[in-house]
Z-matrix of the N, CA and C atoms (Angstrom, degrees):
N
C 1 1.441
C 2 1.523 1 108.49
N 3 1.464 2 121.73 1 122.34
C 4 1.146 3 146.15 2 -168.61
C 5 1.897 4 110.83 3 -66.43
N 6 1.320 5 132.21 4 113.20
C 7 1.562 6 131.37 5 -149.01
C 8 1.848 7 85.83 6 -90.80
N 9 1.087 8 97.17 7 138.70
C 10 1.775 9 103.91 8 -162.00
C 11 1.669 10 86.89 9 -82.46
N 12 1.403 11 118.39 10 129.74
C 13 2.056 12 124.00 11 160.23
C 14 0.997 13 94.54 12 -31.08
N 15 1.162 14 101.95 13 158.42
C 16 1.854 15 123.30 14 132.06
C 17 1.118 16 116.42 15 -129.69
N 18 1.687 17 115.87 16 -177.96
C 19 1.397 18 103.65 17 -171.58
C 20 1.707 19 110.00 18 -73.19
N 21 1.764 20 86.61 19 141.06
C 22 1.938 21 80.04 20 166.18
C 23 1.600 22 113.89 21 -102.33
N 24 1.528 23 113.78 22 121.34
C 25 1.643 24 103.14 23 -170.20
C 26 1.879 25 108.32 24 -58.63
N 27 1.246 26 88.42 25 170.25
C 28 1.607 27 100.42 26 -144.51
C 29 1.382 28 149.35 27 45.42
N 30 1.569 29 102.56 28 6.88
C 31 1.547 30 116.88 29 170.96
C 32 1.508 31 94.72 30 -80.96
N 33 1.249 32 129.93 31 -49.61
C 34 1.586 33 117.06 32 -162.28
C 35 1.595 34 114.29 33 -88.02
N 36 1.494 35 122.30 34 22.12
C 37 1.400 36 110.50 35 -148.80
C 38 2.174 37 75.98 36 -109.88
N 39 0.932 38 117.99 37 152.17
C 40 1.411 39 132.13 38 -175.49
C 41 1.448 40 101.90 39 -112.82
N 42 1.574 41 119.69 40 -65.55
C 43 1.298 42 110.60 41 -169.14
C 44 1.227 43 107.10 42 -151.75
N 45 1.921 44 118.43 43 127.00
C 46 1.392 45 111.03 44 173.85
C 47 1.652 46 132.07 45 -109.46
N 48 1.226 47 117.34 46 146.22
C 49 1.599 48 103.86 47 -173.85
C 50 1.195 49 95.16 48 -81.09
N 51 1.333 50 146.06 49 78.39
C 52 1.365 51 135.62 50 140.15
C 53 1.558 52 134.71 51 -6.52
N 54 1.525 53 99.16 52 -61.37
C 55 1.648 54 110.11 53 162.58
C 56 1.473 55 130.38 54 -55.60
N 57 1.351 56 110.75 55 -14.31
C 58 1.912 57 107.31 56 -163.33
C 59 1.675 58 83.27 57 -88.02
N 60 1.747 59 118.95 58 -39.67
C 61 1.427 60 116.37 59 176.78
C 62 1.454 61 122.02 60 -51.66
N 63 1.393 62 110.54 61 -17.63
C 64 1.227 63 109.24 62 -166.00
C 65 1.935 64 99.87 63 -104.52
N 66 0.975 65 105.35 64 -25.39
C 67 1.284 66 121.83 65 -173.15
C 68 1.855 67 124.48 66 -74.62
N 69 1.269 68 83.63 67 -38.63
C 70 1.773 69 101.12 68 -161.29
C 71 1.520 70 107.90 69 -135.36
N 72 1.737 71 121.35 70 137.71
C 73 1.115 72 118.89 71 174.53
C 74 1.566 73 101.48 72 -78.74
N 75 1.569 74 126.30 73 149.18
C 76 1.262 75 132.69 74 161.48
C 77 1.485 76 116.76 75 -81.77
N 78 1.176 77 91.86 76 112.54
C 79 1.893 78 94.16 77 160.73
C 80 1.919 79 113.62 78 -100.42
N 81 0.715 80 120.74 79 -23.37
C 82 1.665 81 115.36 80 176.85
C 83 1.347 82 107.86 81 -173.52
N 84 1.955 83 114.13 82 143.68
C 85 0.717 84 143.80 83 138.00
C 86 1.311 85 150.52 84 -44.27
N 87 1.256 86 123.52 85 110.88
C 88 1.613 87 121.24 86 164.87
C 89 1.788 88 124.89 87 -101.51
N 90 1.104 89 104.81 88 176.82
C 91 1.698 90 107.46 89 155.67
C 92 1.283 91 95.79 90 -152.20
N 93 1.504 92 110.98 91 129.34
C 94 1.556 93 133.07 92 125.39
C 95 0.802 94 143.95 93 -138.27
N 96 1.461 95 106.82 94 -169.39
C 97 1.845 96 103.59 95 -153.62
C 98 1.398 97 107.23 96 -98.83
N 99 1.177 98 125.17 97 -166.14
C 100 1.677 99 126.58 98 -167.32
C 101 1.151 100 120.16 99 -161.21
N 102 1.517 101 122.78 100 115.19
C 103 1.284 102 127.45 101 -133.85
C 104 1.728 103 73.68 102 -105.47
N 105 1.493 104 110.25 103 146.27
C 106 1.406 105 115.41 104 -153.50
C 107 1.287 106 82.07 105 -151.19
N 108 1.438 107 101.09 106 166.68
C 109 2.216 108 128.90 107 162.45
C 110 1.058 109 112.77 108 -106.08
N 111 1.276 110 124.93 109 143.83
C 112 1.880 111 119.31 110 177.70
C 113 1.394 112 114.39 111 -37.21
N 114 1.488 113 117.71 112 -37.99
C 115 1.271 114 106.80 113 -147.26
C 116 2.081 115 88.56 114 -98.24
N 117 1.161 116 117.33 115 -20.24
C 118 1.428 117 99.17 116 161.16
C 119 1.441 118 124.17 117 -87.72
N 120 1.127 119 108.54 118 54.07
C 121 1.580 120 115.00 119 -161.88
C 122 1.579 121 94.90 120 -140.27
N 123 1.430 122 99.91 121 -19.41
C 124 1.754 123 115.74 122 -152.86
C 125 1.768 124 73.12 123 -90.33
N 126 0.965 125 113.30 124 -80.40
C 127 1.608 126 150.71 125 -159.94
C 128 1.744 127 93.85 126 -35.56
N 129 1.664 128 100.00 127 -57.62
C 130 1.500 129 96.04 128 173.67
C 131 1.758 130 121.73 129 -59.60
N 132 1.456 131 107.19 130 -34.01
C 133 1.618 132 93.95 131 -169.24
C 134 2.130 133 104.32 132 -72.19
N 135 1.255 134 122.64 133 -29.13
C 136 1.383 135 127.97 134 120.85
C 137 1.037 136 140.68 135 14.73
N 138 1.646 137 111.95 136 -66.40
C 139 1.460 138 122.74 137 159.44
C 140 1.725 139 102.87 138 102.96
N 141 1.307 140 91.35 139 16.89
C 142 2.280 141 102.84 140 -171.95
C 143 1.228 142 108.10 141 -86.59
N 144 1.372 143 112.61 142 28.52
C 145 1.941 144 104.78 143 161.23
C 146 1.316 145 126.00 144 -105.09
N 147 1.383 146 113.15 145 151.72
C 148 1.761 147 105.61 146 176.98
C 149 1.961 148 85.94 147 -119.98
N 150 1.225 149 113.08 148 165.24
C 151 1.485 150 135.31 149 152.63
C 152 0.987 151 125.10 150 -124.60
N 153 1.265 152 129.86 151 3.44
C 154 2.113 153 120.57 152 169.52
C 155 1.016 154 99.92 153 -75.93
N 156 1.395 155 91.56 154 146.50
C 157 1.802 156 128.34 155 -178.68
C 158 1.433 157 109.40 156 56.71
N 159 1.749 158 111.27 157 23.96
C 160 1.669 159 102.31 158 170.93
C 161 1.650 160 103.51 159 -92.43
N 162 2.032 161 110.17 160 159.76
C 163 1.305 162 95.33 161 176.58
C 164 1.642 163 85.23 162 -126.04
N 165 1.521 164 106.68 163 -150.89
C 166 0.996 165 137.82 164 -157.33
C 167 1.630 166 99.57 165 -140.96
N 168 1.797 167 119.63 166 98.43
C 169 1.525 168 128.75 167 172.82
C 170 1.807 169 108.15 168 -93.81
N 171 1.150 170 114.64 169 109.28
C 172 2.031 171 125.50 170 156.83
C 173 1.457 172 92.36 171 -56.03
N 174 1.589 173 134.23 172 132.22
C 175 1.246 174 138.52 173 136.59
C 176 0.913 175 136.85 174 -143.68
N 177 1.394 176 141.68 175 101.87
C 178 1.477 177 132.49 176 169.75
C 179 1.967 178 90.66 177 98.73
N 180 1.597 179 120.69 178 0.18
C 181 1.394 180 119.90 179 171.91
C 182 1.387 181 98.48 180 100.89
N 183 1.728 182 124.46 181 21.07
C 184 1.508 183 113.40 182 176.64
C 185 1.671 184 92.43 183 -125.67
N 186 1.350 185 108.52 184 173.16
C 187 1.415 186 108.56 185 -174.95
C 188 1.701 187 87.60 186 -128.61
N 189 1.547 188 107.52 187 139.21
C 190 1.410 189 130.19 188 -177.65
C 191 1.637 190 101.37 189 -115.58
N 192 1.270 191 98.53 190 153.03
C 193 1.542 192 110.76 191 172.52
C 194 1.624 193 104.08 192 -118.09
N 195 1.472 194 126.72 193 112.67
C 196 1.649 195 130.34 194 -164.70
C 197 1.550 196 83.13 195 -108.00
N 198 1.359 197 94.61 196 160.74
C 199 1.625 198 111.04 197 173.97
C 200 1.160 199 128.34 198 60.50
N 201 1.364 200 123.01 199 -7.12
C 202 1.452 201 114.07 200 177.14
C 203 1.479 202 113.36 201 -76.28
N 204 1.322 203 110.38 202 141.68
C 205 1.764 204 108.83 203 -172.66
C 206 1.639 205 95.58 204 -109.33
N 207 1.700 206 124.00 205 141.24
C 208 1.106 207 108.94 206 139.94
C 209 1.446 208 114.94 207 -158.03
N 210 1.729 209 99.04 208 139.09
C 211 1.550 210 111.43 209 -149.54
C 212 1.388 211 102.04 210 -66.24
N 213 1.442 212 119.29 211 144.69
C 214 1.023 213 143.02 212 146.61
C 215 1.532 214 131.12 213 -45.72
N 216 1.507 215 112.27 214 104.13
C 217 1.552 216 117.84 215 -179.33
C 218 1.677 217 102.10 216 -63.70
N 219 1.240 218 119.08 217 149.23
C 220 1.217 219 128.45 218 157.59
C 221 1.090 220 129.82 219 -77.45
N 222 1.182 221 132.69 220 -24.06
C 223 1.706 222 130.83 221 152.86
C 224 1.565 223 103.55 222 -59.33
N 225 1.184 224 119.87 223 -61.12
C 226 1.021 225 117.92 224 -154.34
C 227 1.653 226 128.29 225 -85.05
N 228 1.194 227 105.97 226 -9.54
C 229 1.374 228 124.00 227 163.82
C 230 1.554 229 120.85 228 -114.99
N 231 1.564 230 115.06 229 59.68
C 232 0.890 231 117.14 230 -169.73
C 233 2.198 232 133.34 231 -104.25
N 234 1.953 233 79.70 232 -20.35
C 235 1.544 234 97.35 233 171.97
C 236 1.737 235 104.04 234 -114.93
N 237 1.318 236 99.75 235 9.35
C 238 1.783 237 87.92 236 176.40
C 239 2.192 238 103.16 237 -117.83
N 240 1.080 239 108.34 238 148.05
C 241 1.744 240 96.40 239 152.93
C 242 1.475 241 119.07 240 -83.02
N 243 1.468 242 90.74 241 116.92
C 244 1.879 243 89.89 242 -177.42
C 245 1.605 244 95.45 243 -86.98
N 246 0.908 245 97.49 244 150.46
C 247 1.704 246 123.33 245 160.57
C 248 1.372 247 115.60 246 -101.76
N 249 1.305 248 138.19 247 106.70
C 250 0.907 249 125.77 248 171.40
C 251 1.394 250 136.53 249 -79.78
N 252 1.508 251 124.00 250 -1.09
C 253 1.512 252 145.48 251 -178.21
C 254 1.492 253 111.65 252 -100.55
N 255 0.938 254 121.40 253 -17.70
C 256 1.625 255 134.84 254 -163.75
C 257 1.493 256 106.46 255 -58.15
N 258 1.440 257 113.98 256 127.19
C 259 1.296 258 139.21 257 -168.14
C 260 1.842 259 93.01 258 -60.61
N 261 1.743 260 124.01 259 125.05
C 262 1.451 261 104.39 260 -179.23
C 263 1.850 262 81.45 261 -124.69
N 264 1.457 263 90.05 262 153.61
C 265 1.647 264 115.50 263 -176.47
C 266 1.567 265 92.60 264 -56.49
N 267 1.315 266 124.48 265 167.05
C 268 1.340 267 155.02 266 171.09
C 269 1.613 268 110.98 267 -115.10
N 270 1.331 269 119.38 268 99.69
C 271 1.412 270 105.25 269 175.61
C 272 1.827 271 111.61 270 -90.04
N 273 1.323 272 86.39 271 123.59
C 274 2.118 273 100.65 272 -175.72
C 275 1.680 274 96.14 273 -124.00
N 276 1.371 275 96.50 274 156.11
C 277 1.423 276 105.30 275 147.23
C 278 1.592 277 118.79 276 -66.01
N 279 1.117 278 123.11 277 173.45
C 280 1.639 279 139.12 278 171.92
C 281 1.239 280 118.70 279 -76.49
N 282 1.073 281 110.02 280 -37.92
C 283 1.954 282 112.03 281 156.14
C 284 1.357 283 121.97 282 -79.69
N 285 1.232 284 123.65 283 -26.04
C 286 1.262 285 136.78 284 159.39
C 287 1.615 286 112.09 285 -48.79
N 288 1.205 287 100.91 286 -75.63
C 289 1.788 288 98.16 287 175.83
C 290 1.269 289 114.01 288 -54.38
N 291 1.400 290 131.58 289 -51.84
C 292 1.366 291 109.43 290 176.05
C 293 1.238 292 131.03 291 -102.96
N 294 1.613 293 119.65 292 41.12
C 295 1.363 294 136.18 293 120.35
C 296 1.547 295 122.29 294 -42.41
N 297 1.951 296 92.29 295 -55.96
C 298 1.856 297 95.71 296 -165.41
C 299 1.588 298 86.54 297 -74.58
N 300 1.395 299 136.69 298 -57.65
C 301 1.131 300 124.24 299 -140.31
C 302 1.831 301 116.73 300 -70.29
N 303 1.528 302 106.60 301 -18.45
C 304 1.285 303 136.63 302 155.71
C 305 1.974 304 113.23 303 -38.21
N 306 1.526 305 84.61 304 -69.02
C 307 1.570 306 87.47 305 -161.62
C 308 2.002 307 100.41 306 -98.67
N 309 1.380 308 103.18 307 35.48
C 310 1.565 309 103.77 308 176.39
C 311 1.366 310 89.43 309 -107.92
N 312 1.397 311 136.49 310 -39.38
C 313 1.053 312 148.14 311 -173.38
C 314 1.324 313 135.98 312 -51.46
N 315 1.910 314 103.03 313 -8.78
C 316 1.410 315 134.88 314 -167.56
C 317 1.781 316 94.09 315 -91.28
N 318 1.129 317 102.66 316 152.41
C 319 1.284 318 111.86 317 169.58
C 320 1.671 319 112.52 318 -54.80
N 321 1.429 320 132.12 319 130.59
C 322 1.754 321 118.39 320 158.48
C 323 1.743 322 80.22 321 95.29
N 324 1.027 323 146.32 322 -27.60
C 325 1.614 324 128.60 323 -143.40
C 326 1.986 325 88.76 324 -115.79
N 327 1.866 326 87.17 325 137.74
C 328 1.721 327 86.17 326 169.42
C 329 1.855 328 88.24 327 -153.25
N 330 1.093 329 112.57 328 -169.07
C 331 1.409 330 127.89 329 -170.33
C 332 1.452 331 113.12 330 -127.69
N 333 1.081 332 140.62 331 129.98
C 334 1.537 333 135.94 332 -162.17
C 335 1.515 334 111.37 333 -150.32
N 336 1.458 335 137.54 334 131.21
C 337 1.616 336 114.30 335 169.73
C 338 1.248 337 107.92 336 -80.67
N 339 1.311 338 102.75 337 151.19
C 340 1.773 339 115.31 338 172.99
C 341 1.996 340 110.57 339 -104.30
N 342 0.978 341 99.85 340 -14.73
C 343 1.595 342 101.73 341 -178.46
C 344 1.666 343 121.18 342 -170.21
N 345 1.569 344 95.10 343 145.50
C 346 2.002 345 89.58 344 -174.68
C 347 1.556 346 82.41 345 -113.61
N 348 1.031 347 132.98 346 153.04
C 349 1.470 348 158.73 347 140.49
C 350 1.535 349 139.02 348 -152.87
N 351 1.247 350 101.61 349 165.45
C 352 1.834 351 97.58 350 -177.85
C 353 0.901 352 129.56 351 -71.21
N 354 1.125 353 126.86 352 117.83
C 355 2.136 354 120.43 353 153.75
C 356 1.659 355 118.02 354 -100.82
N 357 1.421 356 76.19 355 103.41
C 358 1.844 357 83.90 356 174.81
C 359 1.873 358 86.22 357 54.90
N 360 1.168 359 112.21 358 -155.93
C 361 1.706 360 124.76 359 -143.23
C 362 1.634 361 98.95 360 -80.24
N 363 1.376 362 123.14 361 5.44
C 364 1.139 363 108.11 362 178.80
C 365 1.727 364 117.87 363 -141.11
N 366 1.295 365 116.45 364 162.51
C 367 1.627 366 117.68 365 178.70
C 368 1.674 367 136.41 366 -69.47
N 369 0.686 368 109.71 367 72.88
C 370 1.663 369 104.20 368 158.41
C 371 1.354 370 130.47 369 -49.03
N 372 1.552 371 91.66 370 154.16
C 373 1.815 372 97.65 371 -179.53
C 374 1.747 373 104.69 372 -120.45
N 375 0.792 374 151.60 373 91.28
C 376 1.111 375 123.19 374 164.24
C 377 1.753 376 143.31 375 -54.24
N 378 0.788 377 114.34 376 142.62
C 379 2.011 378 103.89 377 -161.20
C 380 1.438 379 100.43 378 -133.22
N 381 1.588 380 118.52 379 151.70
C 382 0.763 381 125.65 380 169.35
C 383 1.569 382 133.19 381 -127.55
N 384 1.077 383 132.94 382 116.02
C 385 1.872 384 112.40 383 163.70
C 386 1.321 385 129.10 384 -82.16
N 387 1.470 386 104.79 385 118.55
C 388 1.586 387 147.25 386 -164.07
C 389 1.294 388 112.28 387 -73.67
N 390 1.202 389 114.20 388 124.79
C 391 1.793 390 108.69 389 143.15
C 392 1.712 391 115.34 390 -101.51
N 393 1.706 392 138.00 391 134.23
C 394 0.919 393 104.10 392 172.22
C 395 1.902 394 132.22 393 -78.40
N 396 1.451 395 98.82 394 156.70
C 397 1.601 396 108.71 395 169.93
C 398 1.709 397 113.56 396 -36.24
N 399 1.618 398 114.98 397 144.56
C 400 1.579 399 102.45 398 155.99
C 401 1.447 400 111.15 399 -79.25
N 402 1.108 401 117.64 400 -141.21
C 403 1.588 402 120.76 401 157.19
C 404 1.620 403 115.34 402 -101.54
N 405 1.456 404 115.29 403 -30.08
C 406 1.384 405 105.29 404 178.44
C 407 1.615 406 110.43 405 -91.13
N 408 1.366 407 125.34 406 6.30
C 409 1.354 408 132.50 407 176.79
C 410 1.764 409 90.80 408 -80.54
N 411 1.182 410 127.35 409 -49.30
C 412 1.708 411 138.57 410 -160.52
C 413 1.403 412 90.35 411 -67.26
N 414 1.627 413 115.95 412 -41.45
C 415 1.482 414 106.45 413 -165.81
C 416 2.132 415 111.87 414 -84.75
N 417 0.897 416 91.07 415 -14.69
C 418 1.633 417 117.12 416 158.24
C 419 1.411 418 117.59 417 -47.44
N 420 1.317 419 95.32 418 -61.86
C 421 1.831 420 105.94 419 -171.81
C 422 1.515 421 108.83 420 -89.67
N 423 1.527 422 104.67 421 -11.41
C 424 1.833 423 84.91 422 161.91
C 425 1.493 424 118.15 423 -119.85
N 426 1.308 425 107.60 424 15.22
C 427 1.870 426 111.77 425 151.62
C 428 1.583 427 98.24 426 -82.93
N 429 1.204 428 120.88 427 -52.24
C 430 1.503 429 95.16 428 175.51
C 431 1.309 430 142.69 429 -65.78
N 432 1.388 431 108.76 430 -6.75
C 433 1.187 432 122.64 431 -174.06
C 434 1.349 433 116.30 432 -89.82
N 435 1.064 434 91.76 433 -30.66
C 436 2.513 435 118.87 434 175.80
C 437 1.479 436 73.26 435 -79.82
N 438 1.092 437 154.10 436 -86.87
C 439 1.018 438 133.42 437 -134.10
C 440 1.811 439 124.94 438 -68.15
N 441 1.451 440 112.75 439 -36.02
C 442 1.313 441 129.12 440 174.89
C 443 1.837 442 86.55 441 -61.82
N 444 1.384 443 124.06 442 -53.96
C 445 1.704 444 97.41 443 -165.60
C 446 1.132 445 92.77 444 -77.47
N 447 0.999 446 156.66 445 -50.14
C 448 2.106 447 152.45 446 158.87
C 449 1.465 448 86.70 447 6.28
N 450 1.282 449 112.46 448 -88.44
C 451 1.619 450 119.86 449 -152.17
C 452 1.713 451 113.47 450 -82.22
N 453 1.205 452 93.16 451 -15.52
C 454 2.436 453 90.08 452 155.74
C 455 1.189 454 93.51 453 -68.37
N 456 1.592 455 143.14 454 -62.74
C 457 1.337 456 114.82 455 -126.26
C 458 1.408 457 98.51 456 -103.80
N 459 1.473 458 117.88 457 8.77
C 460 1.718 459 115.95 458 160.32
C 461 1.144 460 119.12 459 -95.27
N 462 1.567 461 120.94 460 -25.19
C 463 1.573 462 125.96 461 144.09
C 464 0.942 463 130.28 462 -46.23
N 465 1.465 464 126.57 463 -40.22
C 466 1.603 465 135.20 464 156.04
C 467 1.525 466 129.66 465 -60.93
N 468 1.459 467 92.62 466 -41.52
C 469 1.679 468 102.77 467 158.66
C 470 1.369 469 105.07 468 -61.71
N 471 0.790 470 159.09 469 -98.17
C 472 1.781 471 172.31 470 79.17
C 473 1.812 472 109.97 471 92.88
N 474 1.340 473 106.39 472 -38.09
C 475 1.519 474 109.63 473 -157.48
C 476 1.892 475 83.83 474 -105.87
């Protein structure tokens, strides 16, 4: 009898904003979903998304995802015009959105995704609400960061 997968982390992750981590302290987490077209669905299993410099638009009580690009396969986008910039819906609950759209509204505070990946057969976004970085907070997180690989690769030396 065949031992059923599970997820292996970083097998399901599609695309990460690297920069919003580097950019912005996190105060809270979301997940939603992402109302998609076949052929960006194709593109995602692919691995054809970027997220820098995408945000997160409140409007009219729906949540939009702006700026995310993702390229168009050529097999697979072949009887439709893909767009690859095109604003895609955010699926939230109703307290959910006006949580974020609530606390975007604060001075310093915005909403940004940090990562698209799979659950089971479909896409997630993960999102976050931001405060931004100072400059000596940025210079913070990359002495610590030189420093965490500092002390792997003398542990590795060492062991």
């Amino acid at each position: 009898m065949g031992k059923k997968k599970g997820n292996v982390p970083g097998n399901n992750t599609i695309a990460q904003n690297k920069k919003a981590r580097f950019e912005y302290h996190i105060d809270e987490t979301f997940e939603a979903g992402l109302s998609l077209s076949g052929w960006e669905v194709k593109s995602l299993r692919a691995g054809k998304a970027q997220l820098t410099d995408t945000y997160i638009l409140i409007k009219n009580g729906e949540a939009w995802l702006l700026g995310s690009h993702i390229t168009p396969l050529n097999t697979a986008s072949t009887h439709v015009v893909a767009e690859p910039d095109r604003t895609r819906k955010l699926l939230l609950h109703r307290k959910e959105i006006a949580r974020i759209f609530s606390r975007t509204q604060e001075k310093g505070h915005t909403c940004v995704p940090l990562k698209l990946y799979w659950k089971k057969n479909l896409v997630k976004c993960e999102l976050a609400l931001v405060r931004g970085k100072q400059l000596h907070d940025k210079r913070a997180t990359q002495k610590e960061r030189d420093w965490n690989r500092e002390k792997a690769r003398v542990m590795r030396d060492h062991a």
